[in-house]
C-alpha positions as CSV (number, residue, x, y, z in Angstrom):
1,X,21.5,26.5,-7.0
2,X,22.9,23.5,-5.6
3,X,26.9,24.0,-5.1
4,X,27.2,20.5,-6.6
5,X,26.5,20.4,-10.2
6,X,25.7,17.7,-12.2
7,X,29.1,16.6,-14.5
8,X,28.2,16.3,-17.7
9,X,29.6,13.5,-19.5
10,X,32.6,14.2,-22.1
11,X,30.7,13.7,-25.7
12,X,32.1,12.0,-28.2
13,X,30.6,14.7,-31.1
14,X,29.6,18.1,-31.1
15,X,26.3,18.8,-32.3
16,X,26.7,21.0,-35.2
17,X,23.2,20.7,-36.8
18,X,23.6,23.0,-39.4
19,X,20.3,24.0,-41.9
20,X,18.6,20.9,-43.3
21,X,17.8,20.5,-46.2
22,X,13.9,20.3,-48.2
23,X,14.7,16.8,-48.9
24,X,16.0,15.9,-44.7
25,X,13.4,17.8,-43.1
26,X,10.7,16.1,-45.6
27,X,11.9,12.8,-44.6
28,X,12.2,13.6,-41.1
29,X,8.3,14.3,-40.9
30,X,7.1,11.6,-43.0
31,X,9.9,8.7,-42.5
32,X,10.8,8.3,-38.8
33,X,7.4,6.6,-37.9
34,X,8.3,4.3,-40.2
35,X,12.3,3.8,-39.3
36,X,13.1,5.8,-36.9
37,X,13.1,4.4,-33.1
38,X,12.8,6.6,-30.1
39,X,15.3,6.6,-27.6
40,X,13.9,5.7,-24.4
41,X,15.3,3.9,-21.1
42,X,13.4,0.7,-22.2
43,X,15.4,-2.3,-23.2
44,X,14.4,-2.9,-27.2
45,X,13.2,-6.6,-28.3
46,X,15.2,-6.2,-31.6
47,X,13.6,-9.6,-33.2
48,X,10.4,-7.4,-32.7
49,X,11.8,-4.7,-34.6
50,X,12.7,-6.5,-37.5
51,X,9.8,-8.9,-37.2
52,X,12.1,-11.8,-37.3
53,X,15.3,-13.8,-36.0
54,X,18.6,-13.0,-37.9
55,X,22.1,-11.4,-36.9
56,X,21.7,-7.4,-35.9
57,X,24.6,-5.3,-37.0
58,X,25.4,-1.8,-34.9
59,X,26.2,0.7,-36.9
60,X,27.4,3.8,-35.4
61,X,28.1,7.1,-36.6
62,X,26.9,6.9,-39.9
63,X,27.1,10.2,-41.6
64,X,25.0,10.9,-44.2
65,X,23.7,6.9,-44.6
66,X,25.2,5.9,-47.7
67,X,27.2,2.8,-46.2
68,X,24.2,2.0,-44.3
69,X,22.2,1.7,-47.2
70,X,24.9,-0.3,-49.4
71,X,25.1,-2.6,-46.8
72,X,21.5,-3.1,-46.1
73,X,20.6,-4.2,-49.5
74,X,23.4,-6.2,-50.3
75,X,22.6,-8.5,-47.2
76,X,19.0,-8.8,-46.5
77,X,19.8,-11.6,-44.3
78,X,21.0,-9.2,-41.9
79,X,19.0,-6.1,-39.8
80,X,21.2,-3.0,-39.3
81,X,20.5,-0.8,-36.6
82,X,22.0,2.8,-37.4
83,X,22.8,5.2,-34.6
84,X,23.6,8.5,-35.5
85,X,23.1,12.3,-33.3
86,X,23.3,14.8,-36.6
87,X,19.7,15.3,-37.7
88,X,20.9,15.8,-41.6
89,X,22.8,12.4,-41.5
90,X,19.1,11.0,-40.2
91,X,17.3,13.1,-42.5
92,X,19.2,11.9,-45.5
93,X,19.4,7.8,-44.5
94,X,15.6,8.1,-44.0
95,X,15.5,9.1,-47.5
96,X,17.7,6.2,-49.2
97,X,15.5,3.7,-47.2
98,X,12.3,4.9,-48.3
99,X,13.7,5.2,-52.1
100,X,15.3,2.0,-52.1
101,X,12.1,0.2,-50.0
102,X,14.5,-1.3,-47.5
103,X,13.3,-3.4,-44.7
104,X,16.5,-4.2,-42.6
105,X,17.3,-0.9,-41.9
106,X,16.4,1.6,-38.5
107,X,17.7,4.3,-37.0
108,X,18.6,6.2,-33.6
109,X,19.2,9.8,-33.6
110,X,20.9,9.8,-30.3
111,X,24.2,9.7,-28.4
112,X,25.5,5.8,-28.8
113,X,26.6,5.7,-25.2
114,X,22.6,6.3,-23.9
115,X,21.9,4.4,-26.4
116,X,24.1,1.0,-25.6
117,X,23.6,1.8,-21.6
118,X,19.9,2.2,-22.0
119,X,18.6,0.2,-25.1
120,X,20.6,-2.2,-26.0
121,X,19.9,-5.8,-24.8
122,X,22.9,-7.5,-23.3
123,X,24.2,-10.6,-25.7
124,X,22.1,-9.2,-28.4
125,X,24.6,-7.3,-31.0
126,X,26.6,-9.9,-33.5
127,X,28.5,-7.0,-35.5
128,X,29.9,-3.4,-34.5
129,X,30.9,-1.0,-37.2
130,X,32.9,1.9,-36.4
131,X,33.7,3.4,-40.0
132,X,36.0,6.6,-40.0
133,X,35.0,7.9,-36.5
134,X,35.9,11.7,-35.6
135,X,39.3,11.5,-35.1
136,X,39.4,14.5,-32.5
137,X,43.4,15.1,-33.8
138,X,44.0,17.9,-31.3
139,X,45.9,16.4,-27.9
140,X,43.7,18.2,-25.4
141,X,40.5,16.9,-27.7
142,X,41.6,12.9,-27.3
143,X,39.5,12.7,-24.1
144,X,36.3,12.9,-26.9
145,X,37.4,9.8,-28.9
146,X,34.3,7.5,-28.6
147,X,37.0,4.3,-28.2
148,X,37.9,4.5,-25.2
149,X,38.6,1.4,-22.4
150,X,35.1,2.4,-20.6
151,X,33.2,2.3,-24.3
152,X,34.2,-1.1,-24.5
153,X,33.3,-2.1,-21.1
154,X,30.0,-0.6,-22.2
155,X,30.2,-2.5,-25.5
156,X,31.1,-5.7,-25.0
157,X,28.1,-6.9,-23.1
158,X,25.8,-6.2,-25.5
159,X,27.7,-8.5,-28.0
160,X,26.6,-11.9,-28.8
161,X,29.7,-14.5,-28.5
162,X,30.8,-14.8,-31.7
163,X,30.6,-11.1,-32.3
164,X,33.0,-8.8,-34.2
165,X,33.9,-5.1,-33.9
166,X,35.2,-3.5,-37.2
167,X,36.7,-0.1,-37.1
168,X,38.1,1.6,-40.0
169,X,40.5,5.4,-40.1
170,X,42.5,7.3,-41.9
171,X,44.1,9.2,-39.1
172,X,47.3,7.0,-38.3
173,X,47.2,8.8,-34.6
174,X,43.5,7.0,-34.2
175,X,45.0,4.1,-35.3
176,X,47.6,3.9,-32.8
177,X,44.7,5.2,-30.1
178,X,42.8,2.0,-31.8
179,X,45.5,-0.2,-30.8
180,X,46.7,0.9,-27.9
181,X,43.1,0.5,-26.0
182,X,41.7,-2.2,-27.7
183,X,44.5,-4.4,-27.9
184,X,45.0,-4.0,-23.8
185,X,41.5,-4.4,-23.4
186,X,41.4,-7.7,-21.5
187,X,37.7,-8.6,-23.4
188,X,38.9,-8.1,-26.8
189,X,41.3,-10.1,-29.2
190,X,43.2,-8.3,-32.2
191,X,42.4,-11.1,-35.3
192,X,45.1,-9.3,-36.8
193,X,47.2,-10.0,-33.9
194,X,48.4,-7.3,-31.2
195,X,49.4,-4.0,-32.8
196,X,48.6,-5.2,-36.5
197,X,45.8,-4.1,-38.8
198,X,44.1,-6.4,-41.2
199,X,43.5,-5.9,-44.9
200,X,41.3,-3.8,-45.9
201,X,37.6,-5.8,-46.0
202,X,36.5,-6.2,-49.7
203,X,32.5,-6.1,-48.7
204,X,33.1,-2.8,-47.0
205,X,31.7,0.4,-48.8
206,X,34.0,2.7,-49.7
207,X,32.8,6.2,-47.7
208,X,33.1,9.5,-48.3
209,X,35.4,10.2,-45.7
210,X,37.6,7.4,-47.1
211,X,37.5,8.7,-50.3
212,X,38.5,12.6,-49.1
213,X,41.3,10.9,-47.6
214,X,42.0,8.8,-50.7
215,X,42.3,12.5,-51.9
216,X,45.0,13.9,-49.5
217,X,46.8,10.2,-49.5
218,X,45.9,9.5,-46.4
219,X,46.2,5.2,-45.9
220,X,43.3,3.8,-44.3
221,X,43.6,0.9,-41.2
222,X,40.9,-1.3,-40.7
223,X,40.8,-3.6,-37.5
224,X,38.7,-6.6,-36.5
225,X,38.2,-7.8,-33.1
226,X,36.5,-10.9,-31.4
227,X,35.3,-11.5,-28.0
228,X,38.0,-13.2,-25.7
């Protein structure tokens, strides 16, 4: 082999499938025609997706798709692009969209990175949530926190220029990670103001992980940031 191999890229997630369920798998086969899009190196029209003109929210890392969903059908004047690696997560949003007969609503099972590098058109994005991200809590496992100064130099591109980038945790060490790169990221404002967090957003669904953390008492910070 040759003696210099290739350097894999730190992920931000570990893919731990686990079994699926009837119900995933079901969807899975039948669904992701319908709303699932292929990653590919291909830039995406995303008015051709949707089939129409109107502000496209990034969701990433969207569990099992419940907040998705509640989003989705409380504004249908937006289109919601999902992007999530964890086949059950997919499995189960496909699901809730074909139940509820959503139209504003697709989905990417792939690593967000590829996907924003690849896919993503620049000036295209008008909204980035970032809802209770894996916190990685362990020092040496920081390196794998998706926010990082290079994931917004990826990020920020792709957003249109009145955009806004919501992030949401429980972990109060994330939220002083949150701060400390966002805030001295020379692209980004803090609405909030430097090192502050802003109330928490009344249209945004409460999540599972929110609630678990509701459980242990955890507080919750949610930040909002603009384009400079």
């Amino acid at each position: 082999m040759d003696n210099e191999k290739t350097q894999r890229p730190v992920r931000s997630y570990v893919l731990r499938q686990g079994r699926l369920t009837s119900g995933q798998a079901y969807a899975l086969e039948n669904y992701w025609s319908l709303y699932g899009i292929e990653f590919s190196k291909a830039k995406l029209d995303l008015d051709v997706v949707y089939g129409r003109s109107s502000p496209k929210i990034l969701d990433i890392g969207v569990g099992m798709g419940n907040t998705s969903v509640s989003l989705a059908l409380a504004h249908p004047e937006n289109d919601y692009l999902a992007v999530e690696v964890h086949q059950p997560g997919v499995g189960s949003l496909l699901r809730l969209i074909q139940e509820e007969g959503i139209k504003n609503l697709r989905v990417i099972c792939h690593d967000v990175v590829e996907v924003l590098s690849q896919q993503i058109p620049e000036r295209s994005i008008d909204q980035v949530y970032i809802f209770f991200p894996d916190p990685w809590p362990k020092k040496r496992h920081h390196k794998r926190r998706l926010i990082s100064s290079d994931f917004l130099s990826l990020l920020i591109p792709k957003l249109t220029s009145h955009a806004r980038i919501f992030i949401a945790t429980d972990w109060q060490d994330l939220a002083e990670h949150v701060i400390k790169v966002c805030d001295s990221h020379p692209g980004l404002i803090n609405l909030a103001g430097k090192g502050n967090a802003v109330p928490r957003p009344t249209w945004r669904p409460l999540t599972k992980f929110e609630q678990r953390g509701k459980r242990l008492q955890h507080p919750v910070w949610d930040f909002i940031y603009a384009l400079s």
